[in-house]
N, C-alpha and C positions, 0 to 999 in steps of 0.2 A: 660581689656586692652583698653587704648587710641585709640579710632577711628584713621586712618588716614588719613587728610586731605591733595588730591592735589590740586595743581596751575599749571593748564596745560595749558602757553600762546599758542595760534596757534592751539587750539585742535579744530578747524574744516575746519583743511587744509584736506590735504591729510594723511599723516603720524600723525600727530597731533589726527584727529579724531579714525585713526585705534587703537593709543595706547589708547585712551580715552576706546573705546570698549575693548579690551585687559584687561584695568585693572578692568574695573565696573565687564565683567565677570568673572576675577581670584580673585577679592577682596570684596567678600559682604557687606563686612562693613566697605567701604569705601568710603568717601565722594569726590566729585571735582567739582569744579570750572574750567571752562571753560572757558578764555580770549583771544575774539578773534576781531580782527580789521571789518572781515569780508568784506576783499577787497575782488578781483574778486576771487582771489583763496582760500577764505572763505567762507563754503559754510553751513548752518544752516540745508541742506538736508542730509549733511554727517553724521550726526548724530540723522537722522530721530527716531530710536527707543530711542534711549537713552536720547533725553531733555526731557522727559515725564516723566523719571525713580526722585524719588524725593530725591535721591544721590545727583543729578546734580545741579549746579544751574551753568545757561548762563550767562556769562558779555560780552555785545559789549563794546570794549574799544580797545585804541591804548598803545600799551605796553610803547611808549614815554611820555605819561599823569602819570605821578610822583604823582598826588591827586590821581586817579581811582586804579593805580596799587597798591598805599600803603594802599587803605581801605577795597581791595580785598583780599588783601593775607595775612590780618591781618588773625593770627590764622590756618594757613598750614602748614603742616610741610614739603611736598616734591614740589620741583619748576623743572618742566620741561619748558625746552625752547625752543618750534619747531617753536615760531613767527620772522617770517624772511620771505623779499623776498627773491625769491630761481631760478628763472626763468634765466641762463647764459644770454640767448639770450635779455630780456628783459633786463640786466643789463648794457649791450655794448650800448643800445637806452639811459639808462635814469639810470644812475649811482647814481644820488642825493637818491633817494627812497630806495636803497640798504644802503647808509651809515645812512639813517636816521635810518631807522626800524634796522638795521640788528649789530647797531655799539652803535648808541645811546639808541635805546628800550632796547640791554642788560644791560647798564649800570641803565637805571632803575628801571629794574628786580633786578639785583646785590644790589642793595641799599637798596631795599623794602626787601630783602630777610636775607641781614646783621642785619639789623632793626628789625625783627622778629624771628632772630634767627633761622630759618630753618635748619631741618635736615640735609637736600639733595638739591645739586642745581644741576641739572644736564643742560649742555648746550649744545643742539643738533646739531651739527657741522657736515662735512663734508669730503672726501677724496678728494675732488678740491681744500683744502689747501696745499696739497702737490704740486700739478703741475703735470705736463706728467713722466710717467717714460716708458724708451724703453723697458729695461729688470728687471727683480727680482720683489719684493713688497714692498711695504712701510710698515714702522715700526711707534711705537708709538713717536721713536723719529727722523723720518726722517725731516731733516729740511722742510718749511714751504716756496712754491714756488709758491704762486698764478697767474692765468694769465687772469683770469677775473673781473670785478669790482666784480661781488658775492662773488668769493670764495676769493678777497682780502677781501672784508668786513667780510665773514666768520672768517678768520684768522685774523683779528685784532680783533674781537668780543673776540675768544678765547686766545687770550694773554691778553684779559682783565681782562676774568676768572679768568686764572690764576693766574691774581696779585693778587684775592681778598683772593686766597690761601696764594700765600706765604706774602702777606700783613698784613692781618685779622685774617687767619689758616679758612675762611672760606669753610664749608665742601661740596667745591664743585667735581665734576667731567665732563669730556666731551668725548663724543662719537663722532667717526667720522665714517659715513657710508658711502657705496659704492652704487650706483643708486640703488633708490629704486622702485619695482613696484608690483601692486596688487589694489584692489577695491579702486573707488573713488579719484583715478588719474584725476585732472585736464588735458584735452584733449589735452593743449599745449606741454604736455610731450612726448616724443617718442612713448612709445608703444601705450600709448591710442591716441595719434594724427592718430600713423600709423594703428592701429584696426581700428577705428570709419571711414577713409577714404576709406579703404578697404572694410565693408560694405558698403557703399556706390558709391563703383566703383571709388573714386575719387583719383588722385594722391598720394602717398606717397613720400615727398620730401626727397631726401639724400642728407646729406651733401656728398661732396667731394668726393671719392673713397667709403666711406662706409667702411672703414677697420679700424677707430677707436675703440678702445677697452675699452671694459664696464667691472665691476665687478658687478652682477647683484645679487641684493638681495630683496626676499619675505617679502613686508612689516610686516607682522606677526612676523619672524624671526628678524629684528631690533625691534618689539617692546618688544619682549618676551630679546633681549641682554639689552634693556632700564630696564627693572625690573629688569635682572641679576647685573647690574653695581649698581641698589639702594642698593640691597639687601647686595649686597659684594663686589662692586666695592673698591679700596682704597681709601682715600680722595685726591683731589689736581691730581688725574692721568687723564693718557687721555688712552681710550678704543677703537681699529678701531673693526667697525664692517661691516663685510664682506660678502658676499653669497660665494667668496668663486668660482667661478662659472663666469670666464672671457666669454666675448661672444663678434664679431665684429658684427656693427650697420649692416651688410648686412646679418647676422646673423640671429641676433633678427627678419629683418626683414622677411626675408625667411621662419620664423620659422611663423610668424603673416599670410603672404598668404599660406601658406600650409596647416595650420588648420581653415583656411574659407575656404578656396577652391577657391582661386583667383588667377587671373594669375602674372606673375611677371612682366610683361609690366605693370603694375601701379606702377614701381620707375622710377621716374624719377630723374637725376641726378642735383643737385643747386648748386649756388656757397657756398664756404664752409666758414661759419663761422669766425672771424678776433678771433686769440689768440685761437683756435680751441687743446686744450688738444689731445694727440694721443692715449692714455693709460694710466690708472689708475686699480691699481692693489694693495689689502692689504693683510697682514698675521697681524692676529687675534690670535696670542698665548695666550696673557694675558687673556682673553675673554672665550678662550676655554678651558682654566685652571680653569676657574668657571665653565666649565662645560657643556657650550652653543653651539649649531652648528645649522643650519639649520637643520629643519626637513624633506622637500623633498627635490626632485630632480628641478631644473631648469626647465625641460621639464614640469614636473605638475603642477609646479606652473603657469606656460606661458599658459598652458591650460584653468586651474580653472580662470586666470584673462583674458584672449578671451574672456571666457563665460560668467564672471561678465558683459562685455561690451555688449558681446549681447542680455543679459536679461536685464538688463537696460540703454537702449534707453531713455527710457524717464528721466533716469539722466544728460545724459551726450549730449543730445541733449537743454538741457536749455543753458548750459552753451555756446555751438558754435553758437551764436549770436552778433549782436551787436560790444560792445567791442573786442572781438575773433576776428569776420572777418575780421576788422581795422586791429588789429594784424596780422594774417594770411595775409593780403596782401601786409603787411609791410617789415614782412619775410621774405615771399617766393615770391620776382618779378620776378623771375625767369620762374616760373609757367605761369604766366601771358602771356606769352613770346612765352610756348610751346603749340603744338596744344594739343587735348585731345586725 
């Protein structure tokens, strides 16, 4: 049997490097190629164990470089695509870097991957294509409402795909997930922003009231729905994958000082976000029809990822430097503002 070879662009983001891990340990004789820009949210640590394994071979490269991408993925058979700015907030400051990467990189994927004939194209998308919804879930074919420059770049990205389906009959597919969290979370994200301040005693900023509504899903869980859709996805569909598991940000965070043992006078309340989504909520039929659900509970998961963060300090302590603090102060002026 044919080795198979992936094209995993972004596999040492966040989600990118978990699925990387995911499949080196469910597929021994599989090889991948790792494409990754390795901006700030690219991290070469994320996948400490696994660039040593000689499966692997690492490419720095920018998925927009049409030479790099087409001499990499000659000879792949599966194309994941989790290269994308993904940051809301950073998206509203600096929209140009979202359409680049996030609109143009897939169209260069899409070409390198026509060209070579690939299996499986799968394009890693989002539930911020939909927009807010007050009541019920989004469907696979709820229309497509974005209200931030990401999740519109997202959603143009993925009507690209599509056309390369019903254009080409290229055999692609796309997944759209619901927030994702677990190890190796860049620190600008909610919960690891909110963990890592917490240890620290330092502020945890909330948007607005704190009653916006998440669908929260264990990284593990969207990578293990990522294999499900290769394996048996249909061609040309789109897949939401979900935890399944709504939770409001006052929530989450309640949940984050109660299992450190910290008081809840470290939220402080910030102005809220411009185009600030209320709720997003999926149902995952198509998905769970193959067979796939989450394996715990919410609570264990939110456990097991506290204690990734507080066993590695020295990960995630690299990263809030520097560039970060820029950010961070750029954010949150609000802070600036309140006493401690």
């Amino acid at each position: 049997m044919k080795i198979r070879t992936y094209f995993i662009a972004g596999g040492a983001g966040f989600i990118g490097s978990n699925y990387v891990r995911h499949v080196m340990a469910k597929r021994p004789d599989c090889r991948v190629v790792v494409f990754d820009k390795l901006t700030y949210a690219g991290n070469r640590a994320n996948l400490e164990d696994e660039i040593m394994d000689e499966r692997l071979r690492f490419v720095q490269g920018d998925i927009c470089d049409r030479f790099l991408v087409d001499r990499e993925m000659r000879g792949c058979d599966v194309v994941v695509n989790f290269a994308a700015e993904t940051h809301v907030d950073r998206s509203i400051h600096n929209p140009s870097a979202f359409i680049q990467t996030d609109i143009l990189g897939t169209h260069v994927l899409l070409d390198a991957a026509r060209k070579y004939g690939v299996k499986r194209y799968v394009q890693i998308s989002t539930d911020e294509v939909y927009g807010s919804i007050e009541e019920g879930l989004f469907t696979e074919t709820s229309p497509i409402q974005p209200s931030s420059p990401y999740s519109a770049s997202k959603a143009s990205a993925d009507l690209l795909v599509l056309s390369y389906w019903r254009t080409y009959q290229m055999p692609v597919v796309i997944t759209r997930a619901s927030n994702n969290f677990g190890p190796f979370q860049h620190p600008e994200k909610l919960i690891p922003l909110f963990v890592t301040n917490a240890m620290d005693d330092k502020p945890l900023p909330m948007y607005g009231d704190g009653l916006n509504v998440r669908d929260w899903l264990y990284v593990e869980d969207h990578c293990r729905g990522i294999e499900t859709v290769i394996e048996a996805g249909e061609k040309g569909a789109i897949y939401n994958i979900g935890g399944m598991c709504e939770k409001t940000n006052i929530e989450v965070t309640r949940k984050i000082l109660e299992t450190l043992g910290k008081p809840e006078s470290l939220i402080r309340r910030v102005t809220d976000r411009p185009g600030h989504d209320r709720r997003y909520a999926l149902a995952c039929e198509p998905l769970v029809a193959l067979g796939w659900r989450p394996l715990e509970s919410w609570e264990v998961r939110m456990e097991q990822t506290i204690q990734w963060y507080v066993d590695r300090r020295d990960w995630w302590e690299a990263l809030r430097s520097g560039e970060f603090e820029e950010y961070y102060r750029r954010q949150y002026p609000d802070l600036a503002k309140q006493p401690d």
